[in-house]
Z-matrix of the N, CA and C atoms (Angstrom, degrees):
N
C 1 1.453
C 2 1.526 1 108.92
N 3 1.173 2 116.48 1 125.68
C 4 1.226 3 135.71 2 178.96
C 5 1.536 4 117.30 3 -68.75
N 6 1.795 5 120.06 4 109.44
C 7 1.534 6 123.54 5 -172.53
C 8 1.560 7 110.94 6 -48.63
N 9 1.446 8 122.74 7 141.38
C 10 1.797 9 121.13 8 156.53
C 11 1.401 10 97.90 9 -35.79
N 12 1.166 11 99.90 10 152.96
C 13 1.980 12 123.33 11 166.04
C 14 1.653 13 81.32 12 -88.15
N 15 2.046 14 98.34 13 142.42
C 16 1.005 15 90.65 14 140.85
C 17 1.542 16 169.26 15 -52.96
N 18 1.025 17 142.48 16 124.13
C 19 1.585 18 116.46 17 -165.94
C 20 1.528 19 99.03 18 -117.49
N 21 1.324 20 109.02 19 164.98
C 22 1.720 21 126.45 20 151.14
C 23 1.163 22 134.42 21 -120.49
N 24 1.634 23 114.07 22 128.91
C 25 1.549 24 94.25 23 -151.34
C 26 1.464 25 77.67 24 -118.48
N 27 1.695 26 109.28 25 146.09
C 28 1.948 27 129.53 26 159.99
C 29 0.983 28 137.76 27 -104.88
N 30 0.962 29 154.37 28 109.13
C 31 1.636 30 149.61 29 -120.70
C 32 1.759 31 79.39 30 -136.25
N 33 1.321 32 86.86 31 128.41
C 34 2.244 33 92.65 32 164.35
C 35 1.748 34 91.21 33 -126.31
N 36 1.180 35 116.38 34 144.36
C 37 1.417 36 116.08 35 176.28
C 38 1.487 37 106.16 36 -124.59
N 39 1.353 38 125.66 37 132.38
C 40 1.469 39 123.86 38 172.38
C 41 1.520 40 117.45 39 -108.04
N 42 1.186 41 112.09 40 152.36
C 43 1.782 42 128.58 41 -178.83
C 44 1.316 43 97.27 42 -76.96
N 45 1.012 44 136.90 43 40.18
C 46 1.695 45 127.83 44 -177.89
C 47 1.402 46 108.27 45 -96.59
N 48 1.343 47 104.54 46 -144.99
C 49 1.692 48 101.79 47 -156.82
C 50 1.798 49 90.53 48 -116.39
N 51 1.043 50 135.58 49 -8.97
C 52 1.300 51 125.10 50 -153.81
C 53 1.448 52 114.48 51 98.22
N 54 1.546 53 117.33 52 161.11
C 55 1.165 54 122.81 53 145.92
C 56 1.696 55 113.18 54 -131.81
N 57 1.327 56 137.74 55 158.46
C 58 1.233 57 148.17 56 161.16
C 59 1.482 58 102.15 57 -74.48
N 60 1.751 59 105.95 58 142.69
C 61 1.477 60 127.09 59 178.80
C 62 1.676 61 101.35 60 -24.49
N 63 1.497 62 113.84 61 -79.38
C 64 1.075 63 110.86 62 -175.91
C 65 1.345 64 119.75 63 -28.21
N 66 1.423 65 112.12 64 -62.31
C 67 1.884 66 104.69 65 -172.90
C 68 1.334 67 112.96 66 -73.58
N 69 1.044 68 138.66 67 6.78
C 70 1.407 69 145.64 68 -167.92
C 71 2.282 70 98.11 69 -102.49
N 72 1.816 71 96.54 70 -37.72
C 73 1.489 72 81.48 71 -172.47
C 74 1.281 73 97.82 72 -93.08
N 75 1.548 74 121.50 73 24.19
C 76 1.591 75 118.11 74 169.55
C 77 1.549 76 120.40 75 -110.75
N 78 1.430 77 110.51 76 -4.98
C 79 1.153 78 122.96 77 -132.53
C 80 1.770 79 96.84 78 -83.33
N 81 1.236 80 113.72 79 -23.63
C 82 1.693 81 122.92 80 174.05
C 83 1.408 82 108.86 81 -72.32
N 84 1.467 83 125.35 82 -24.20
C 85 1.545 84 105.66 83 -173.97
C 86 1.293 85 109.00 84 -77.46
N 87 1.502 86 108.87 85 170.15
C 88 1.572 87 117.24 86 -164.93
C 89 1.732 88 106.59 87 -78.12
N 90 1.399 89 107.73 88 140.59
C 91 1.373 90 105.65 89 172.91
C 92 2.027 91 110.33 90 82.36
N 93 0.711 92 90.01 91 -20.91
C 94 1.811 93 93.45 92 -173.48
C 95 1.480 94 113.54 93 -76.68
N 96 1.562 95 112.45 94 129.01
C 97 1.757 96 101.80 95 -144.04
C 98 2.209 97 75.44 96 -126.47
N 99 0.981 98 122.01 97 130.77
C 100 1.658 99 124.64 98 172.66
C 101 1.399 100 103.95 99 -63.92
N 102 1.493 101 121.44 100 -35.61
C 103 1.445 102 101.18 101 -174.79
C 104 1.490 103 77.55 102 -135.55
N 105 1.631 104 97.18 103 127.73
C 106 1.147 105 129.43 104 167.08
C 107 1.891 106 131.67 105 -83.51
N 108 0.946 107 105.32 106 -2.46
C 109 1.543 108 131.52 107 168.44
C 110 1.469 109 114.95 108 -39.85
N 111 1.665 110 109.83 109 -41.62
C 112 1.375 111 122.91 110 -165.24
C 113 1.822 112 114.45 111 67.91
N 114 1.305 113 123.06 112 -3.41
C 115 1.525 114 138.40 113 174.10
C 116 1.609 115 76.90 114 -64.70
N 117 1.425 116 163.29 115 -102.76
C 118 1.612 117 157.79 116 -151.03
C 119 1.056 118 102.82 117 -79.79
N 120 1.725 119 102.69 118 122.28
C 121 1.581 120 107.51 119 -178.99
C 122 1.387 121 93.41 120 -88.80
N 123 1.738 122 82.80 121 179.28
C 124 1.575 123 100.75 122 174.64
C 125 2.423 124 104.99 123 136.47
N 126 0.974 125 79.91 124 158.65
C 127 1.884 126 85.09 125 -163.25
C 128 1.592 127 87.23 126 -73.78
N 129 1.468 128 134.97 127 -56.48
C 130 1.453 129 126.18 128 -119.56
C 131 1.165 130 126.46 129 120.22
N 132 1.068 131 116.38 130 -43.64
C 133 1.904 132 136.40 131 -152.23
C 134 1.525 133 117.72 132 -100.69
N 135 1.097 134 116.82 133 -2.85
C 136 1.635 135 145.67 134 -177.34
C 137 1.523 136 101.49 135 -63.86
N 138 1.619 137 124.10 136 -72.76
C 139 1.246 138 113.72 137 167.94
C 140 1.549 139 127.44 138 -81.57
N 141 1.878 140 116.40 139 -5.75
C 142 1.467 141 83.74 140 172.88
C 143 1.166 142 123.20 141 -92.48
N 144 1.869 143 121.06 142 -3.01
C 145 1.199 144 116.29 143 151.20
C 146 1.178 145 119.48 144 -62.21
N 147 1.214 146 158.51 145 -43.60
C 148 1.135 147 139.71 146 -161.73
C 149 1.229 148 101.21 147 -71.27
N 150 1.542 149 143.94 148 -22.63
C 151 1.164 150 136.05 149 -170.35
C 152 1.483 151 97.24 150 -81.51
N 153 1.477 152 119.19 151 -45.04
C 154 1.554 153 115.33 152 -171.07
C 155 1.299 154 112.71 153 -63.54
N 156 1.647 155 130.06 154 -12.57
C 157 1.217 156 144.75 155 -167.59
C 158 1.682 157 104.36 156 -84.39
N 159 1.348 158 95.19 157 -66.20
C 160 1.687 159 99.84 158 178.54
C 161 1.590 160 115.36 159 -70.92
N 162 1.407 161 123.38 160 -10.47
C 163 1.485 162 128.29 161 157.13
C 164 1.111 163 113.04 162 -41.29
N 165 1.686 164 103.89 163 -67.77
C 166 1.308 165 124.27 164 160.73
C 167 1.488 166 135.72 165 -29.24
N 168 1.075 167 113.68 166 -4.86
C 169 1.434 168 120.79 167 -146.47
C 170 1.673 169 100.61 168 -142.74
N 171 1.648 170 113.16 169 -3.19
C 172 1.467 171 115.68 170 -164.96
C 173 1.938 172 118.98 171 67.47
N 174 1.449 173 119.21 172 13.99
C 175 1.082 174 136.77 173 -153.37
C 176 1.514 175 107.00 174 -100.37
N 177 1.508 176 110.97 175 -146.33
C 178 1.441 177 121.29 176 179.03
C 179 1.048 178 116.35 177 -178.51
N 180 1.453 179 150.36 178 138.61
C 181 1.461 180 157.68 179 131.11
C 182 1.106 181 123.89 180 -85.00
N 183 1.776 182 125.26 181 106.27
C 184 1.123 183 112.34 182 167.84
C 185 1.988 184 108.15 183 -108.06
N 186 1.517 185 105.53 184 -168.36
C 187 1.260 186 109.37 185 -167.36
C 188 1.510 187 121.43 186 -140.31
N 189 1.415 188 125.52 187 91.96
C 190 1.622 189 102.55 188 -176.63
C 191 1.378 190 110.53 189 -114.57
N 192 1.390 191 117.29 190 174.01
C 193 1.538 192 110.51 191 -156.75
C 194 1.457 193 91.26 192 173.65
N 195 1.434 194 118.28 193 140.52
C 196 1.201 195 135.08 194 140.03
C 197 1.474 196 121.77 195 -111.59
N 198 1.474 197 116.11 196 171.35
C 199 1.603 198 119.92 197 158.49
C 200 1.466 199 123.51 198 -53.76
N 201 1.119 200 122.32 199 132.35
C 202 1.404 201 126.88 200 -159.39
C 203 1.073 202 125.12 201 31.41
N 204 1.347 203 132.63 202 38.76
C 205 1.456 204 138.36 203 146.00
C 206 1.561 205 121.60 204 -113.78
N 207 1.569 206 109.30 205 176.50
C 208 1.594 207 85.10 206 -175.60
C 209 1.513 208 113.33 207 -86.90
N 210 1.562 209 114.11 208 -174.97
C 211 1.341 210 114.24 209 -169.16
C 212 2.006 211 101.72 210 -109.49
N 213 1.100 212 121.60 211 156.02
C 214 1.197 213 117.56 212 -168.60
C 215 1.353 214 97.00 213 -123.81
N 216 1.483 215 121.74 214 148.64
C 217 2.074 216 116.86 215 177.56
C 218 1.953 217 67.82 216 -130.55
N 219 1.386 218 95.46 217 149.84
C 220 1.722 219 115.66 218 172.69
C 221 1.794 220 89.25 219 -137.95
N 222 1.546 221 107.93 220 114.07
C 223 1.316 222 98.69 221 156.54
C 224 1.658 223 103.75 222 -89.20
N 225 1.442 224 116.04 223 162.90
C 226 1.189 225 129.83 224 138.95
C 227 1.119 226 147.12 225 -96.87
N 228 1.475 227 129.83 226 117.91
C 229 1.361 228 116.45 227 -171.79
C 230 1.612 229 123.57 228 -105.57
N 231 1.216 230 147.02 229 132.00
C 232 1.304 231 139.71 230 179.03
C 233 1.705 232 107.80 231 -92.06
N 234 1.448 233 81.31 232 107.91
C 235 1.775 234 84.50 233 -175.70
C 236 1.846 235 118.16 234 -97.50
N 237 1.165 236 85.87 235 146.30
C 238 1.668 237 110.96 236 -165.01
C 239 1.394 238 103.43 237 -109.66
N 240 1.279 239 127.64 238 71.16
C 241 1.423 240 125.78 239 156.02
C 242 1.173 241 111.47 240 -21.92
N 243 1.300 242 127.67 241 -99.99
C 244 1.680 243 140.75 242 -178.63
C 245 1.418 244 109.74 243 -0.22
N 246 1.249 245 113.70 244 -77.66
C 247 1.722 246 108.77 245 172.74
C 248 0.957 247 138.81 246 -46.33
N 249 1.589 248 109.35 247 -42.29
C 250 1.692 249 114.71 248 -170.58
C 251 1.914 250 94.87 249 -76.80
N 252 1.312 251 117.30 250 -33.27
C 253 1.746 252 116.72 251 158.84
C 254 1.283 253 98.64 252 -22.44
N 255 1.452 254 99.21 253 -87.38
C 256 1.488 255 108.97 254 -149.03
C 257 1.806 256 121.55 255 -71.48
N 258 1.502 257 95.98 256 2.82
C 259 1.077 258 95.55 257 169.65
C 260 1.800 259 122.30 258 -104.16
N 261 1.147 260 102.94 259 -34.19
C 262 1.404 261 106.02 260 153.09
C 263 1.566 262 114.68 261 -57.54
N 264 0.859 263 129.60 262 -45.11
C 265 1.651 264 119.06 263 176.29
C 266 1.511 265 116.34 264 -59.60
N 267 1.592 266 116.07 265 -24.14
C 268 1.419 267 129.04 266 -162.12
C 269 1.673 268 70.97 267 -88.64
N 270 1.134 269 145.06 268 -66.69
C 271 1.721 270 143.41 269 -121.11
C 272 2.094 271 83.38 270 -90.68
N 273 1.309 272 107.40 271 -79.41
C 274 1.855 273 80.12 272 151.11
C 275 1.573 274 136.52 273 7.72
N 276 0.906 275 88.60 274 -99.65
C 277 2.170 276 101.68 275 -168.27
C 278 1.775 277 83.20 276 -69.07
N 279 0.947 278 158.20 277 -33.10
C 280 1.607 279 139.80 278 155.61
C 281 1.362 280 113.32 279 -39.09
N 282 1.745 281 116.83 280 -54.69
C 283 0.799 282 103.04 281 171.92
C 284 1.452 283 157.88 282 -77.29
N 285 1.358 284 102.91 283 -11.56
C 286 1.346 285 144.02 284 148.07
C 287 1.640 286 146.02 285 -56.89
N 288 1.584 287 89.00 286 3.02
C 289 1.260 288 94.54 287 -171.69
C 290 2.005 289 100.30 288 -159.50
């Protein structure tokens, strides 16, 4: 059986107001604002880029949140020892020479 890859997980936490289940399993599509009031700015587009980013990246964004508590984004990262090695050793002997 083949070991988990390492991962790294990031927790960002915001002072906001909450969202309910519903707006929370909407909360990645583009443009989609939880409180519609327009009283909190902002486009929409805040979390579904970050999701398209860490897609990008072999990654993940998830989202939890209740009503009047804060809301939590956890990226995930799948980490690749091997490279960041060999790339620090490459950024090294650059610098070294």
């Amino acid at each position: 059986m083949d070991p988990l890859p390492p991962l790294l997980h990031v927790s960002v936490t915001d002072q906001g107001i909450g969202m309910t289940a519903e707006q929370w399993h909407r909360a990645f599509e583009r443009y989609y604002r939880a409180d519609s009031s327009g009283s909190i700015p902002g486009t929409g587009l805040g979390l579904s880029l970050v999701q398209e980013i860490m897609h990008c990246h072999g990654g993940r964004a998830t989202l939890s949140s209740e009503p009047g508590q804060v809301s939590v984004v956890t990226l995930t990262f799948l980490v690749n020892p091997a490279p960041l090695e060999s790339q620090v050793a490459g950024w090294n002997h650059a610098r070294h020479h």
